[in-house]
C-alpha positions in Angstrom: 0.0 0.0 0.0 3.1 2.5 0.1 4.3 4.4 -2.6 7.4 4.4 -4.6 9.3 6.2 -7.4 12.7 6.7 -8.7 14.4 10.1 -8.5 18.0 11.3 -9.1 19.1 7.6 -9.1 17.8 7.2 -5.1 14.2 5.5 -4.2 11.7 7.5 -2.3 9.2 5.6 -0.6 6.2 7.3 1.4 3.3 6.0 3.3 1.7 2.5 3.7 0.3 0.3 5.9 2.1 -3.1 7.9 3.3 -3.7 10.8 2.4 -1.3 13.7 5.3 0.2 15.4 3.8 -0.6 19.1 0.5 -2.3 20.2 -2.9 -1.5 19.0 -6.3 -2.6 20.1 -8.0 -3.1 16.8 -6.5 -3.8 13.1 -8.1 -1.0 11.4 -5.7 1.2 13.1 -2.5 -1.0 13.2 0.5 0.4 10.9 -0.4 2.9 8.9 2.5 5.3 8.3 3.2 8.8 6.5 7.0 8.8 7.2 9.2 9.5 4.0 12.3 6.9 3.4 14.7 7.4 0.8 17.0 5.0 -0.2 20.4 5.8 -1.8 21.6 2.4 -3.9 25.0 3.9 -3.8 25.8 3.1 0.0 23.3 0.8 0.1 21.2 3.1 3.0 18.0 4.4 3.6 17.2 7.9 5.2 14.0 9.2 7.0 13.4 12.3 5.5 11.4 14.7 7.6 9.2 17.1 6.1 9.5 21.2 6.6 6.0 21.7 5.8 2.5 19.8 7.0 2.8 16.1 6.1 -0.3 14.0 4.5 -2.3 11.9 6.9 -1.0 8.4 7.7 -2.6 6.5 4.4 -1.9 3.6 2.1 -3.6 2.6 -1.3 -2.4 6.1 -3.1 -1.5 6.8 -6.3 2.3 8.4 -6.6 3.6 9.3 -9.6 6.7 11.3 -10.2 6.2 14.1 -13.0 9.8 14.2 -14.0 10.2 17.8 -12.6 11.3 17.2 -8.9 7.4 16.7 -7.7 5.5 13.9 -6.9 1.8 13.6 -6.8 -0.4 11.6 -4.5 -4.0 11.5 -5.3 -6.5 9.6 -2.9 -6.1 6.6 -1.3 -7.2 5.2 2.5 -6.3 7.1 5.5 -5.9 5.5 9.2 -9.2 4.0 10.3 -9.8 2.8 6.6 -10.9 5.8 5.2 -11.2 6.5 1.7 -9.5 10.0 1.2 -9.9 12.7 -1.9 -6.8 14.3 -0.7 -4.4 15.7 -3.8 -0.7 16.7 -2.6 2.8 17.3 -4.1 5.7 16.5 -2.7 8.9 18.7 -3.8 11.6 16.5 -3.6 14.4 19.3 -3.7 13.0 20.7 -0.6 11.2 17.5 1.3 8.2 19.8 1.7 4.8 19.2 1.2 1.9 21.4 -1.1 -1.7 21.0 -1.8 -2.7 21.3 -5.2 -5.4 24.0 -6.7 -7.6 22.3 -8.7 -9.9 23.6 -11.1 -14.0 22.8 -11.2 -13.0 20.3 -8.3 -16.5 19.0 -7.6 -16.4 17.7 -11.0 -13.6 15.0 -10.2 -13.8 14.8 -6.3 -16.9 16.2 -5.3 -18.9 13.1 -5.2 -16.8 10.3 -5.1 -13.4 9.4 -2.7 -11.0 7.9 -5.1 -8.5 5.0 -3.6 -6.3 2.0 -4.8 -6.8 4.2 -7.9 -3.9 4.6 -10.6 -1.5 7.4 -12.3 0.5 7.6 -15.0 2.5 10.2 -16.3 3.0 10.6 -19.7 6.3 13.0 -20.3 5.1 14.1 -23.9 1.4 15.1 -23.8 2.6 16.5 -19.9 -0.9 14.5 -18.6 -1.4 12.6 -15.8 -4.1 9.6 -16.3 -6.0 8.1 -13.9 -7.6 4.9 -14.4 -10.6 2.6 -12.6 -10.5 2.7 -8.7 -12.3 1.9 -6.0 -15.0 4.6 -4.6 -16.6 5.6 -1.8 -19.5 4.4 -2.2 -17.6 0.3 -2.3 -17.8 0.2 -6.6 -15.3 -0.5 -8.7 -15.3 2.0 -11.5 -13.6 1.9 -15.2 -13.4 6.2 -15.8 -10.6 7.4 -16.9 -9.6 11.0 -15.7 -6.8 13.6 -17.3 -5.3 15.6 -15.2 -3.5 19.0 -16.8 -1.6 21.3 -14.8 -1.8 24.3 -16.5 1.2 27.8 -15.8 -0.3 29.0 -12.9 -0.2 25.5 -11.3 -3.6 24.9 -11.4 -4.9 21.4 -12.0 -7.8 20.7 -14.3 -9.8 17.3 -14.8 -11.3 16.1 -17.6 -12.9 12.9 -17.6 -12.2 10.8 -20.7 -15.1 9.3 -22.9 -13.4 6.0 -23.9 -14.5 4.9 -28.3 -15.9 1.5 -27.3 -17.8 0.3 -24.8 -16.0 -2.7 -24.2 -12.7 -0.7 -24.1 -14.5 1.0 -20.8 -15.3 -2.7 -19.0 -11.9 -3.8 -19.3 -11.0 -0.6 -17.5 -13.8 -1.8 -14.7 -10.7 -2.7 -11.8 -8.6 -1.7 -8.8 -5.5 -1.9 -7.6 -4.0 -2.6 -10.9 -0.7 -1.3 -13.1 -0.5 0.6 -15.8 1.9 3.0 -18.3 1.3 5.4 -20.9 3.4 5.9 -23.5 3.2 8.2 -27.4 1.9 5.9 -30.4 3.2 6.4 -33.8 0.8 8.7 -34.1 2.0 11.8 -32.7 -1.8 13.3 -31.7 -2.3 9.7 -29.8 -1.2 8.5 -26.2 -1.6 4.6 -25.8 -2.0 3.6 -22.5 -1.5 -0.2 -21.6 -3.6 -1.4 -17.9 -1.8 -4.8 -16.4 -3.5 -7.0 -13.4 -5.6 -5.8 -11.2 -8.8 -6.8 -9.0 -12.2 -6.4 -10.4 -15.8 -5.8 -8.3 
């Protein structure tokens, strides 16, 4: 349930949920974590990193995807007690601090639903973030699939994605799955390919 991604040749790992670090009376509660580890292959060490600004809530089941620039992303997940959480944040590695992220017509993407166990990928060409299937609030398994656009003021914008076929959409009907995007030879056309997974 933690999150990972390569950056400057180092791991950075944040969040999760395991072990507890000292009793607990009930398992909802029992190791969930929002310390930030980084591990440096080099000397064969990690390092807790602490954070200058307001870390996230102890959570697991997020999406984390690095954009390439020296930020990370985390959209949604479950917070302690089990929670499903809306929560968008960036992480700027440079710094170790935390932001929250503007985001534009937000009741249109989070309003309704929580979004956990969901998925990101970045795609470095089109400079979009895609999120695919999850599991909601309300306990259903959805198949949308969001873009997410950060525009030059930093403001995020979501645009849900109508998908050609049908059937296309149903395959997308999963959580906790993998995915990557990458350009097709088309230059106008992102192909994105969804491995694994756990449907409803």
């Amino acid at each position: 349930g933690a999150g990972m991604v390569v950056w400057n040749g180092k791991l950075v790992l944040f969040g999760g949920y395991g072990y507890p670090k000292k009793k607990v009376k009930d398992n909802i509660n029992m190791g969930w974590t929002n310390d930030l580890h980084v591990y440096n292959p080099s000397v064969k060490t990690w390092e807790l990193q602490p954070s200058k600004t307001t870390t996230p809530q102890p959570c697991a089941y997020f999406s984390f995807v690095n954009l390439g620039d020296d930020r990370i992303v985390k959209i949604g997940g479950n917070d302690k007690g089990n929670k499903t959480s809306n929560d968008v944040r960036i992480l700027h590695l440079s710094q170790m601090e935390w932001s929250t992220v503007a985001i534009q017509h937000k009741a249109d993407f989070l309003g309704v639903d929580c979004i956990s166990a969901n998925l990101l990928t970045f795609e470095h060409n089109s400079k979009c973030i895609f999120i695919l299937g999850g599991w909601q609030s309300h306990n259903e398994v959805v198949g949308d699939m969001w873009e997410c656009i950060e525009n030059k003021k930093g403001i995020w914008k979501f645009n849900k994605r109508n998908l050609a076929d049908v059937s296309k959409e149903e395959l997308l009907i999963r959580c906790y799955h993998t995915s990557t995007a990458f350009q097709s030879e088309d230059p106008t056309h992102v192909k994105v390919v969804v491995f694994g997974g756990c449907y409803a």
